[in-house]
C-alpha positions as CSV (number, residue, x, y, z in Angstrom):
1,X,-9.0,-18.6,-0.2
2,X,-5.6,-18.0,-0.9
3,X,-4.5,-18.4,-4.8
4,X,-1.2,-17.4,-6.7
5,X,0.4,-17.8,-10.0
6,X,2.5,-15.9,-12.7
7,X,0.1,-13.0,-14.8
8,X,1.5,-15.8,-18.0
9,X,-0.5,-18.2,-17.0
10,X,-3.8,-16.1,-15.3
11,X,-3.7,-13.1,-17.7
12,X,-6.3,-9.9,-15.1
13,X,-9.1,-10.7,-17.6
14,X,-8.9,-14.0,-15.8
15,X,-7.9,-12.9,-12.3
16,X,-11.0,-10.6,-12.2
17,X,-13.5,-13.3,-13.6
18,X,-12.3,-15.3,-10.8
19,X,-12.8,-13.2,-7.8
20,X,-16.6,-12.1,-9.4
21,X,-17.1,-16.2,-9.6
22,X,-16.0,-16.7,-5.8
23,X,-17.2,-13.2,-5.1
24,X,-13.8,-12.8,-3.2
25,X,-13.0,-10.0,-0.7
26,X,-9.4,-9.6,0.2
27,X,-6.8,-7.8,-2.0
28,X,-4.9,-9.2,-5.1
29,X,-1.3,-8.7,-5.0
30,X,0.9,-8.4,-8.6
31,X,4.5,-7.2,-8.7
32,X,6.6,-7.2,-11.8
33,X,10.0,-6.1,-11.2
34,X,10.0,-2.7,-9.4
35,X,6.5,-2.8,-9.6
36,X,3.7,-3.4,-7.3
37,X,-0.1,-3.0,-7.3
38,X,-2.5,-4.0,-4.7
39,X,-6.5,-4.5,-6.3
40,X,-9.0,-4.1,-3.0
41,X,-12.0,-6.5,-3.5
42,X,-15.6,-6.9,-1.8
43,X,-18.0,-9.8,-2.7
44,X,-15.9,-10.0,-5.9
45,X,-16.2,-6.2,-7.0
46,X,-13.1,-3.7,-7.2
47,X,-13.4,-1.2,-4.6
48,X,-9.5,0.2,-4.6
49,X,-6.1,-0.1,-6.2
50,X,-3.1,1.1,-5.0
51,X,0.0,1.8,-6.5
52,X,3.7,1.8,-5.2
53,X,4.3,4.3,-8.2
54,X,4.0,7.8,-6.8
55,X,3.2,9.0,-10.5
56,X,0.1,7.2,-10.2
57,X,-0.8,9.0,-7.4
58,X,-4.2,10.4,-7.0
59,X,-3.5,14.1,-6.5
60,X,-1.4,13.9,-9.8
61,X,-4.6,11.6,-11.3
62,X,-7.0,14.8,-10.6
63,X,-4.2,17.5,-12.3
64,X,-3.8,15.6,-15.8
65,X,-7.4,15.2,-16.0
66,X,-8.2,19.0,-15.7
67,X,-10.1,18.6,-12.6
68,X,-7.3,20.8,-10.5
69,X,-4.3,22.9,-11.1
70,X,-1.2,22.5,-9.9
71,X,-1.5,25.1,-6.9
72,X,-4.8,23.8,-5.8
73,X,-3.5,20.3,-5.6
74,X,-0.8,21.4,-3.8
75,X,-2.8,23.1,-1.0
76,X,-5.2,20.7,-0.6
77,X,-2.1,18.4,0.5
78,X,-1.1,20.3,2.8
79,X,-4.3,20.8,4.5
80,X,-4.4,16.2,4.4
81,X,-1.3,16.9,6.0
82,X,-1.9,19.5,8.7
83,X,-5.5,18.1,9.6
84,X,-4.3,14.2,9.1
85,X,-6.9,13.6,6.4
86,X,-7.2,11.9,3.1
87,X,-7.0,13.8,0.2
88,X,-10.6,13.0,-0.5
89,X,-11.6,14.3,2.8
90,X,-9.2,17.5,2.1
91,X,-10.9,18.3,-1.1
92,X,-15.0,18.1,-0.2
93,X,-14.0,20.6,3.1
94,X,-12.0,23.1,1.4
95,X,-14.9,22.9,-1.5
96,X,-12.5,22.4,-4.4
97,X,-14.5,20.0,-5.8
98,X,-18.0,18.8,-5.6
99,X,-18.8,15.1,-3.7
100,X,-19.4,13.6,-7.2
101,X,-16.6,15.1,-8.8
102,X,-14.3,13.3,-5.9
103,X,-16.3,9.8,-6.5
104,X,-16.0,10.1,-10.6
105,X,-12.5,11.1,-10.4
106,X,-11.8,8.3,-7.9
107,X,-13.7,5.7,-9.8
108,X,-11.6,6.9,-13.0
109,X,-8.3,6.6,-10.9
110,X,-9.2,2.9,-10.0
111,X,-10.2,2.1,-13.6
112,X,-7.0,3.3,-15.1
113,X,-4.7,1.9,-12.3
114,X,-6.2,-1.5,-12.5
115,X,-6.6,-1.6,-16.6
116,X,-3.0,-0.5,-16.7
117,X,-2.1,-4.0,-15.2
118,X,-3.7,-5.3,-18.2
119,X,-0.5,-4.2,-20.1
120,X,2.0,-6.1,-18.1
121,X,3.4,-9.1,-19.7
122,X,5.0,-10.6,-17.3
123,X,4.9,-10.5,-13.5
124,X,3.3,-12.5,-10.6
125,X,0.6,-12.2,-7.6
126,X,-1.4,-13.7,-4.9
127,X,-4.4,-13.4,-3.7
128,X,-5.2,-13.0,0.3
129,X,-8.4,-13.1,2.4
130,X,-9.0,-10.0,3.9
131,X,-11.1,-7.0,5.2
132,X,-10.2,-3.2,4.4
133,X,-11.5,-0.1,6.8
134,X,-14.2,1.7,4.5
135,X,-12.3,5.0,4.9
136,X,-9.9,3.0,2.3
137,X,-12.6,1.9,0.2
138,X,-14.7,3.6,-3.0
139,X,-18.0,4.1,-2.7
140,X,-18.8,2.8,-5.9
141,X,-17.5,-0.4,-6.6
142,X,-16.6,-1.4,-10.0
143,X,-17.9,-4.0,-12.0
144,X,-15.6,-6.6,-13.4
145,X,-17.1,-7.3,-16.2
146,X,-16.7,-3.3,-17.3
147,X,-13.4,-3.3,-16.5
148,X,-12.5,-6.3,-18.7
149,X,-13.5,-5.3,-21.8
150,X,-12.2,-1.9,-20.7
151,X,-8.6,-3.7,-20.2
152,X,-8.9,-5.4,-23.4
153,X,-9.8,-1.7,-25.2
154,X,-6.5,-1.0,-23.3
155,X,-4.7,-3.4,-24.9
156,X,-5.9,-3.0,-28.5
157,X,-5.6,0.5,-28.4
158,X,-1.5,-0.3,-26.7
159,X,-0.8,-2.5,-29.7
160,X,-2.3,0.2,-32.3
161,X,-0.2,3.0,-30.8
162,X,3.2,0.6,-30.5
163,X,2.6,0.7,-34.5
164,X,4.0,3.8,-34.3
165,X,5.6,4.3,-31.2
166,X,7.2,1.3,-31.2
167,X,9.4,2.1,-28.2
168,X,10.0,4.7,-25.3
169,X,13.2,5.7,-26.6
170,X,11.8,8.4,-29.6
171,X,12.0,11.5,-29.4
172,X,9.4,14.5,-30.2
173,X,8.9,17.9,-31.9
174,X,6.6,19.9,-32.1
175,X,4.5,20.1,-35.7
176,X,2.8,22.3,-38.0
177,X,-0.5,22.3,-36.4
178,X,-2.1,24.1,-33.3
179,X,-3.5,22.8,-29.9
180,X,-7.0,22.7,-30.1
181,X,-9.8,23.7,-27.8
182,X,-10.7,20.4,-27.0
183,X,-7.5,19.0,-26.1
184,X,-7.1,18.3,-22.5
185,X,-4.9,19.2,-19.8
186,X,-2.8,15.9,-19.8
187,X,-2.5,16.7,-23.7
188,X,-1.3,20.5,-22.9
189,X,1.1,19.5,-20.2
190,X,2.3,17.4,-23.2
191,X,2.8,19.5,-26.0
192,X,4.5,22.3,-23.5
193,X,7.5,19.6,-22.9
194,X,8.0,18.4,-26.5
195,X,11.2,20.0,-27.1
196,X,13.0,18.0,-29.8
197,X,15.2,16.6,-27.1
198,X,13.4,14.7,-24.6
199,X,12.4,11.1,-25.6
200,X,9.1,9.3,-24.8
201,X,10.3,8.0,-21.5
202,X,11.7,11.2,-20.1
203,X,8.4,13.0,-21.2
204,X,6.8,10.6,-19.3
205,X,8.9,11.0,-16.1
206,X,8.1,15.1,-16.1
207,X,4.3,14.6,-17.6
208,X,3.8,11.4,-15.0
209,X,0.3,10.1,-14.6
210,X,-1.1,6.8,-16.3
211,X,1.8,5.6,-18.9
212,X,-1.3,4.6,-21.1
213,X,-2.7,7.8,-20.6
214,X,0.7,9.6,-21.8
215,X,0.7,7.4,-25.0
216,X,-2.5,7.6,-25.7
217,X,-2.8,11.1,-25.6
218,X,0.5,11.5,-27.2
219,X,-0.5,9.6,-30.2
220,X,-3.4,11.6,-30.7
221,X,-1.7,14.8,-30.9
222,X,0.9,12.5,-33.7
223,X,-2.1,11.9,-35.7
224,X,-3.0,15.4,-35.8
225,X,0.1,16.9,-37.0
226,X,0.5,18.5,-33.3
227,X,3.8,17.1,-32.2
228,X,5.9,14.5,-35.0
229,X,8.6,12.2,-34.3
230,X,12.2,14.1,-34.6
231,X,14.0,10.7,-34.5
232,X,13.3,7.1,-33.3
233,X,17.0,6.2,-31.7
234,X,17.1,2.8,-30.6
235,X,14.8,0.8,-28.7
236,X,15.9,0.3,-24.7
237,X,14.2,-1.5,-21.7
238,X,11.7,1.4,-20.4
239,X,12.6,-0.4,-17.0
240,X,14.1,-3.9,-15.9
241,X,12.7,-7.1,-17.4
242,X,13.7,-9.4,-14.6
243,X,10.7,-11.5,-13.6
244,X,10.4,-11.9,-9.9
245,X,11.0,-15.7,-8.9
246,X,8.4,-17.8,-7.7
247,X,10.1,-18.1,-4.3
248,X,10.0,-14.5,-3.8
249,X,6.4,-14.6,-4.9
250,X,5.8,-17.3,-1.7
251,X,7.9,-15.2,0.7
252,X,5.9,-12.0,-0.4
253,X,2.7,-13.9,0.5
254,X,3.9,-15.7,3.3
255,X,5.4,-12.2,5.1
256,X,1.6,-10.5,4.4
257,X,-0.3,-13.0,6.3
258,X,2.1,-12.8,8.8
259,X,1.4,-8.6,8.9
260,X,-2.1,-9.6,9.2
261,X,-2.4,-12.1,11.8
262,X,0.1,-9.7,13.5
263,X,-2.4,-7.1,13.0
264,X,-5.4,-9.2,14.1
265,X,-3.6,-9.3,17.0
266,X,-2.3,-6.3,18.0
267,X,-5.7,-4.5,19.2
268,X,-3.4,-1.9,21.5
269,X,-0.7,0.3,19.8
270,X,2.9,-0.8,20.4
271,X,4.3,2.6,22.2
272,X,1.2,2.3,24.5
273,X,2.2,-0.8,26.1
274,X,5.5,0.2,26.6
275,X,4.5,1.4,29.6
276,X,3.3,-1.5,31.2
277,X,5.5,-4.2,33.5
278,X,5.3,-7.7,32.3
279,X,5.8,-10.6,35.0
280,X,5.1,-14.7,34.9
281,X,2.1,-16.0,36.2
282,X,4.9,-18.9,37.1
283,X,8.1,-19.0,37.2
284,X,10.0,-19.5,33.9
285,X,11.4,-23.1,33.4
286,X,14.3,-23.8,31.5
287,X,12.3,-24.8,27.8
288,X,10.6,-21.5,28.3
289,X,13.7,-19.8,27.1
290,X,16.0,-22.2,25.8
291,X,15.0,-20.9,22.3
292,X,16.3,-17.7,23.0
293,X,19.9,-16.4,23.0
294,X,22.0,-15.4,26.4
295,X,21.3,-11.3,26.1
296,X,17.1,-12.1,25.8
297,X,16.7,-14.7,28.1
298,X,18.6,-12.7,31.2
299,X,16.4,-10.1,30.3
300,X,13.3,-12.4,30.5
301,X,14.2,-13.5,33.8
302,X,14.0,-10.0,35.5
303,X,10.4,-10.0,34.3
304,X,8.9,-9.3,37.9
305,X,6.3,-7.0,37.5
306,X,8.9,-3.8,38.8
307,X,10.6,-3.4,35.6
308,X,8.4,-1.6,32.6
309,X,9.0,-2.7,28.9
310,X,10.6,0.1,27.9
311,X,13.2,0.1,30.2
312,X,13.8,-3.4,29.3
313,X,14.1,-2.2,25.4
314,X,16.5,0.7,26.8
315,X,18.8,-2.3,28.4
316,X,18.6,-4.7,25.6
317,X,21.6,-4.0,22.9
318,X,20.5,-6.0,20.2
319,X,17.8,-5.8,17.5
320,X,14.4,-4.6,19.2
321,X,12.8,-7.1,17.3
322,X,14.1,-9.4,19.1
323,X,13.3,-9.0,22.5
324,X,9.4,-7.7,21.2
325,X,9.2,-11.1,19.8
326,X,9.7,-12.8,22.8
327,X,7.5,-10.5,24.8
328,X,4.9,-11.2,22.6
329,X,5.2,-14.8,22.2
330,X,5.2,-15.4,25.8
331,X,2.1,-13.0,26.1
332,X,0.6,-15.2,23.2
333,X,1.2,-18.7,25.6
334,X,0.1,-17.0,28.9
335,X,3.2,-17.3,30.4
336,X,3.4,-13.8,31.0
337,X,0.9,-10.7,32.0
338,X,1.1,-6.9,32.6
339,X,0.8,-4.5,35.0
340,X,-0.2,-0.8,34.4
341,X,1.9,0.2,38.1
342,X,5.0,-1.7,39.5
343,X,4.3,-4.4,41.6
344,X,5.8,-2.4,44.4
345,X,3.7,0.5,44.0
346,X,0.5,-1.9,43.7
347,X,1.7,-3.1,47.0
348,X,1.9,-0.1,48.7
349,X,-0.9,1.8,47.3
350,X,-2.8,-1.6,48.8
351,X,-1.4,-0.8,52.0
352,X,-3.1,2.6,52.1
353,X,-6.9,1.7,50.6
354,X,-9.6,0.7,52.2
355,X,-9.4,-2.8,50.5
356,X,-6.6,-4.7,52.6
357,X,-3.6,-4.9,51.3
358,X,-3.4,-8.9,52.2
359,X,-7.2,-9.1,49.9
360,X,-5.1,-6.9,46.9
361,X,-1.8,-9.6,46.7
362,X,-3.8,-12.7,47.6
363,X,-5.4,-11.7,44.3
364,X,-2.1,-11.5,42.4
365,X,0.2,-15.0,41.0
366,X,2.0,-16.3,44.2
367,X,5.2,-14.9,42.2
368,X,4.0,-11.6,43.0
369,X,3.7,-11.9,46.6
């Protein structure tokens, strides 16, 4: 079931009750500006979120909350990247953390990256049937219901800290009083870049992490007499308020079906049928390529089985888009098949089996032979 709107008019309190209701799986699309988060569900329970903002990152997720330091974070990537695993994976086999630390600090990462879309006023999405591989999928789904009122607690405790805080553009010092015991990494990484000269949004930009997360712990060290405002300047746009139309909304949504019925379709990687030689079961008539322009449909009809599809990409000057379109939409119609060998070679290696070579081409199209 496909649904879309503007986050004005289905507020994510709403969006979520939906998908429990209809027990949706697929993944719910909003974008505001710059923006973009992707909610996974299954049978109407959150079982991902990703987000296009790299400092919501998980790695950076598992530094503010304490659970690494920066230097183990920074090794476990590079194992992810030298053994091609996720980060997840990286972290239980160089024993860094425990398996339920990863799933509590993953199921903490989701929480906070989808209650953080509680916050945006303004923005659009769509919703879109479809299936995720578990590898990109938590373990322990989350119930919508908890992260509701945990989104409105979000937004309660947003309005409370905008009381005094009431934009990104103030700047810190540091108080009186003392960093305590129990404050917690995100709210030491904090205090260590108050400096009287950096505002809210440019301690954000060097603390990263949840922006909720920033104020909120920011706020509390305020109230404690840890940091105090050294000057409240004048309020600016923390980033640009233009709404995304609703034709751009349709666009986005039609251009991801068309990524997943691509997908659907494409059960062989592209760069391993390059090296395959694509002929017509018949000979190509005149409305097969009329849709085409002159530089694609000459190259469509030397499609004889003798010339490979990367050689045919190496000739063609234009976009490759273009002629992979055409390839593929004549592969779609059965107009056209592939060979793994020439047809030449076929031939000739017919010659010399034991199967006779007039048996091996009466079995191929009558172009062939």
């Amino acid at each position: 079931m496909d649904f879309s709107g503007r986050l004005s008019a289905f507020p994510m309190a709403d969006l979520l009750q939906w998908a429990m209701n209809e027990r949706c799986t697929g993944v719910l699309v909003v974008r505001r500006s710059h923006r973009e988060k992707r909610v996974l569900f299954r049978r109407g329970e959150v079982v991902g979120c990703h987000s296009d903002d790299t400092a919501e990152y998980f790695g950076r997720h598992l530094v503010l909350q304490g659970h690494l330091g920066l230097k183990e974070i920074t090794f476990a990537l590079r194992y992810c990247h030298q053994r091609s695993v996720r980060l997840g994976v990286a972290l239980r086999e160089l024993g860094l953390l425990s398996e339920g630390q990863i799933r509590e600090a993953l199921r903490q990462h989701i929480e906070d990256s989808v209650c953080d879309i509680f916050l945006w006023r303004r923005g659009v999405f769509f919703f879109t049937e479809q299936d995720w591989p578990e590898e990109e999928l938590s373990p322990d789904p989350l119930d919508s219901i908890g992260l509701t009122l945990e989104g409105a607690r979000w937004l309660d405790e947003y309005q409370k800290i905008r009381g005094i805080f009431q934009h990104d553009n103030i700047v810190l010092h540091r108080g009186l009083a003392k960093l305590a015991r129990r404050d917690s990494a995100l709210q030491r990484l904090v205090y260590q870049e108050v400096d009287g000269e950096k505002s809210l949004s440019k301690l954000h930009s060097v603390v990263q992490g949840s922006y909720f997360r920033f104020l909120e712990a920011t706020f509390d060290l305020a109230m404690r007499e840890i940091v105090d405002i050294e000057e409240t300047g004048g309020a600016t746009e923390r980033e640009a308020s233009r709404e995304i139309g609703i034709y751009d909304l349709l666009m986005e949504q039609a251009t991801e079906e068309q990524n997943q019925l691509f997908q659907r379709r494409m059960a062989l990687p592209a760069d391993l049928l390059e090296g395959f030689y694509p002929f017509w079961i018949r000979s190509p008539r005149a409305a097969d390529l009329e849709e085409y322009d002159s530089a694609v449909a000459a190259l469509l009809q030397e499609l004889d089985g003798n010339v490979s599809i990367v050689e045919l990409l190496d000739r063609f000057d234009g976009p490759e888009e273009k002629l992979t379109e055409a390839l593929g939409a004549q592969l779609r119609g059965r107009l056209l098949a592939l060979l793994p060998r020439p047809a030449e070679e076929i031939a000739l290696l017919a010659e010399d089996s034991e199967v006779g070579a007039g048996e091996i081409l009466s079995r191929l199209p009558p172009s062939l032979r």
